[in-house]
C-alpha positions in Angstrom: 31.5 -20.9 38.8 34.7 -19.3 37.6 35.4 -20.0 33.7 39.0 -20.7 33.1 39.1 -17.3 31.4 38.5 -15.4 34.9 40.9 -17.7 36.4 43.3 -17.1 34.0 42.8 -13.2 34.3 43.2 -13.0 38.2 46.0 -15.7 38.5 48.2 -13.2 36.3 46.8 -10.1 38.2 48.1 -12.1 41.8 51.3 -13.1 39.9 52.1 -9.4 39.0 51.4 -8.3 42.5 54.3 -9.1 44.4 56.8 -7.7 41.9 55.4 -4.5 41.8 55.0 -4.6 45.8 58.6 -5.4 46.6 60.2 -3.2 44.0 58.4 -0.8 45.7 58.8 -2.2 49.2 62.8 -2.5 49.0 62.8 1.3 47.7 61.0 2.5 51.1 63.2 -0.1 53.2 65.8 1.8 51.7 65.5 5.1 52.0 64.6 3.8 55.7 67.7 2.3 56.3 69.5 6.0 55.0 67.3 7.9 57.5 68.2 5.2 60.3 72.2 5.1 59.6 72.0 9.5 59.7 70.3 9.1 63.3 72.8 6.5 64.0 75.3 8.8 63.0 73.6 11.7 66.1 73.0 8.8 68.6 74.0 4.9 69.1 71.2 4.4 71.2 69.0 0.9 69.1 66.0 1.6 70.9 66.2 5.2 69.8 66.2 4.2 66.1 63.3 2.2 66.5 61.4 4.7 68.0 62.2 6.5 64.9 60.8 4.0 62.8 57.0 3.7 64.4 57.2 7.7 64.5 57.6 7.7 60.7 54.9 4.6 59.3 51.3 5.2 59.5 49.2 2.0 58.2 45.3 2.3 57.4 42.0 1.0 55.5 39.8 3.2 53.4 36.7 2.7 51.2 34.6 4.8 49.0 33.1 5.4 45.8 34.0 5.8 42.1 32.9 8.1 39.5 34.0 7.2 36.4 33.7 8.7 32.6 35.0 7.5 29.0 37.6 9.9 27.4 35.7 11.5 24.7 37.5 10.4 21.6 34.3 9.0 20.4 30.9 10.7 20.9 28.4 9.1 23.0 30.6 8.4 26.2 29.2 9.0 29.5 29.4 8.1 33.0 28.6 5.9 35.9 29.7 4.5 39.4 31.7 2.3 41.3 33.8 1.4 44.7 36.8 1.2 46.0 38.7 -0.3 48.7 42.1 -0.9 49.7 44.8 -0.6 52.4 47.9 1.7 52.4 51.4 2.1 54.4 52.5 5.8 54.8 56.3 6.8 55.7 57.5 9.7 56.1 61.0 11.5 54.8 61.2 14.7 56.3 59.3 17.0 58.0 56.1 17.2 56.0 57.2 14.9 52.8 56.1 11.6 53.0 55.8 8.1 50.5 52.9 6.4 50.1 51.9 2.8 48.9 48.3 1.5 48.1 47.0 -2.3 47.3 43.5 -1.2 46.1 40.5 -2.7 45.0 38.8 -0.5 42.3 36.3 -0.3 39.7 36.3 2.3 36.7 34.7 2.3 33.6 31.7 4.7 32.0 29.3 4.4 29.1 28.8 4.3 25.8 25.9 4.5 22.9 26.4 2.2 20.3 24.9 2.5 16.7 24.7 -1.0 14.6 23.5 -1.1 11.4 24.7 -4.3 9.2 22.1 -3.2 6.5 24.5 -1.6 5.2 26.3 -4.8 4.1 23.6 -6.0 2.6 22.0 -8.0 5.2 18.5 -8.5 6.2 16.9 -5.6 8.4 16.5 -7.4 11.7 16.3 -6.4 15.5 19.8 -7.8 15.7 21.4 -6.2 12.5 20.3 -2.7 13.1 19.7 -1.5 17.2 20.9 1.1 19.1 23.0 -0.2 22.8 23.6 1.8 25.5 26.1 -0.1 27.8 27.4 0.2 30.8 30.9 -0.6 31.5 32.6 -1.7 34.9 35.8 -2.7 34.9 37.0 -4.3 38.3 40.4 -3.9 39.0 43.5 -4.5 41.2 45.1 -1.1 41.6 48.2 0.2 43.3 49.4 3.7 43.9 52.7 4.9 44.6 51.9 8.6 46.2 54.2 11.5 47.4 52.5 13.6 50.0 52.6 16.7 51.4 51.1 17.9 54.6 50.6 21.0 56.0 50.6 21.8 59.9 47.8 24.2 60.4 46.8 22.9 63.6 48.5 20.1 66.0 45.4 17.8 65.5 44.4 18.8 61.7 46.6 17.4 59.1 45.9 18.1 55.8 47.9 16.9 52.5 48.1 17.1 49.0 49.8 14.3 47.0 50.5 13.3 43.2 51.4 9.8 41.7 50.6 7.5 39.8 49.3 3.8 39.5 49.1 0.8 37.9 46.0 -1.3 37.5 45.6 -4.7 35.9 41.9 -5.7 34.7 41.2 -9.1 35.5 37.1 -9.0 35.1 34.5 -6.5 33.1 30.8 -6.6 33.3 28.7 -5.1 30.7 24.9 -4.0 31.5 23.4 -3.0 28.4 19.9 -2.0 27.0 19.5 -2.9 23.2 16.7 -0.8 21.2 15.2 -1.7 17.7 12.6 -2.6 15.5 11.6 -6.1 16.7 9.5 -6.6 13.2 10.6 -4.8 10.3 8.4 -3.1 8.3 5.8 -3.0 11.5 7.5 -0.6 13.6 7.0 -2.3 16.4 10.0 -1.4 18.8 11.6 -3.0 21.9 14.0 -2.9 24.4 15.9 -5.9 26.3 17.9 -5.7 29.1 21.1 -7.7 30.1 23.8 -8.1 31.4 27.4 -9.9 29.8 30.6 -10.5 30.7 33.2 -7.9 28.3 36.4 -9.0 29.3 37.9 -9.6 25.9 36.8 -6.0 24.1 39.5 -4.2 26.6 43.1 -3.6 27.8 44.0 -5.8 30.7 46.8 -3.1 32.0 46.4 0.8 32.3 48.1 3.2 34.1 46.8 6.6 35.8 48.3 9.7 37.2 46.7 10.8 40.5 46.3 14.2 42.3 44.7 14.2 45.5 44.2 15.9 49.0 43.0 14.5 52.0 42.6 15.3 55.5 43.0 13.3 59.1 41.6 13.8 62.2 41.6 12.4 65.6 39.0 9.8 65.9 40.9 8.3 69.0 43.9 8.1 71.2 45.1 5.8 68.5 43.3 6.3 65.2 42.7 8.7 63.1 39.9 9.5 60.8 40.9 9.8 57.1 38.7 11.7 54.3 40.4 11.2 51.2 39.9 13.0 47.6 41.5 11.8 44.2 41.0 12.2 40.5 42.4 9.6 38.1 43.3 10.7 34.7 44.2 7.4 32.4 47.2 7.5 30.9 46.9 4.7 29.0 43.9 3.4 27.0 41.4 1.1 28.5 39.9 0.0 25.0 41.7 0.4 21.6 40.2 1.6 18.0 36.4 2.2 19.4 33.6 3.3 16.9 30.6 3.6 18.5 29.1 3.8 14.6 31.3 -0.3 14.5 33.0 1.7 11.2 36.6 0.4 10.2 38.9 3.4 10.5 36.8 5.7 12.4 37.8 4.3 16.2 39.9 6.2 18.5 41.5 5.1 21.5 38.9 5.4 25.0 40.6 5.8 28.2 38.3 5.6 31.3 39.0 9.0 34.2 38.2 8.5 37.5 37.1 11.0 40.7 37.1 8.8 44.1 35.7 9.9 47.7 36.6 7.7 50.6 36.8 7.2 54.5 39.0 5.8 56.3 41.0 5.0 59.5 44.8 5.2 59.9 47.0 4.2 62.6 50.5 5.8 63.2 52.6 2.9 64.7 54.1 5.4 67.4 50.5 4.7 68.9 51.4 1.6 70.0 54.2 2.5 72.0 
């Protein structure tokens, strides 16, 4: 069952999605409307203008994986994986310039080495006082990307494109998998190792924001579809957890923001297929 913290956490993630969606929904309708009044302006023909319209949105699905590292502001960060999944709406400007808007579903994170040792305020020696974690950190995430694209026409049926943006990702669950190592009997040396799992919510940032460079390619999968293979990093702009010390030492954390490379497939469909 969902704990009234989760809820909380994705009610204000589905609450912030709609602003951000029709802010920028109305800017695309916009510069829509300027591209429809210039043909208006060449021809007075409706059906015409409409026409234009499917000939400039492309719609699609894609889905892929995640590779995610920690900044390095502390030592002992590393790596691990995720997914991603999400749908987009592509219009284009001009010849070759296009805006691009993404509801995704994403998870980032890495990992990190912790080193405890409360012995050093004077407390007992104890498997729980002094260990060594190694944790693994996914935070799932609703993401959305606002992308400007470029595309290249090297053949009629190969369309390749770079693009840059950025996004905006709200946090509204973490999971931790951890290994804890230490000396389960002090003075005997006798070591051990559990493994578990907990829920981390609390120890990080709810919003972040990336910057985003891509390129991707689409190919003709049918009469109407066409196969996308897609290629981003994500570089955080924002920090994902503040004033971490992997040595738990006041004044010695740094800000950890979490970097992303994503892979994924998908299919779009230009709406002047339907015609």
């Amino acid at each position: 069952m969902l704990s009234p913290i989760k809820i909380k956490f994705i009610a204000q993630a589905i609450l912030k999605l709609p602003v951000l969606f029709l802010l920028t929904t109305t800017l695309i309708f916009f510069l829509t409307n300027i591209a429809l009044a210039q043909e208006s302006e060449k021809n007075d023909n409706p059906i015409k203008f409409q026409d234009s319209l499917k000939n400039r949105l492309e719609v699609g699905i894609a889905a892929g994986l995640s590779l995610n590292h920690f900044s390095k502001g502390q030592p002992q960060t590393g790596s691990n994986t995720g997914y991603t999944a999400g749908i987009s709406v592509n219009y284009k400007l001009v010849k070759g310039i296009s805006l691009q808007l993404e509801v995704n579903s994403l998870q980032q994170g890495g990992s990190m080495i912790r080193f405890k040792d409360d012995t050093r305020f004077d407390l007992p020696e104890s498997f729980e006082t002094k260990n060594v974690k190694n944790s693994s950190y996914k935070l799932n995430s609703i993401e959305i990307p606002f992308l400007i694209n470029y595309t290249f026409k090297i053949k009629p049926l190969w369309k390749p494109s770079i693009y840059v943006g950025g996004s905006y990702a709200y946090t509204y669950n973490i999971n931790e998998s951890y290994q804890k190592t230490g000396n389960l009997l002090p003075g005997e040396d006798i070591i051990a190792t559990v493994t578990a799992s907990q829920n981390a919510t609390n120890l990080f940032n709810a919003s972040r924001f990336n910057l985003i460079a891509g390129a991707n390619l689409k190919l003709p999968l049918t009469s109407r579809l066409l196969l996308l293979i897609d290629m981003r990093y994500l570089n955080g702009l924002s920090s994902a957890r503040d004033k971490y010390s992997y040595m738990e030492k006041v004044g010695f954390g740094t800000n950890i923001r979490t970097n992303s490379f994503l892979t994924k497939l998908g299919i779009i469909m230009p709406l002047s297929s339907l015609k």
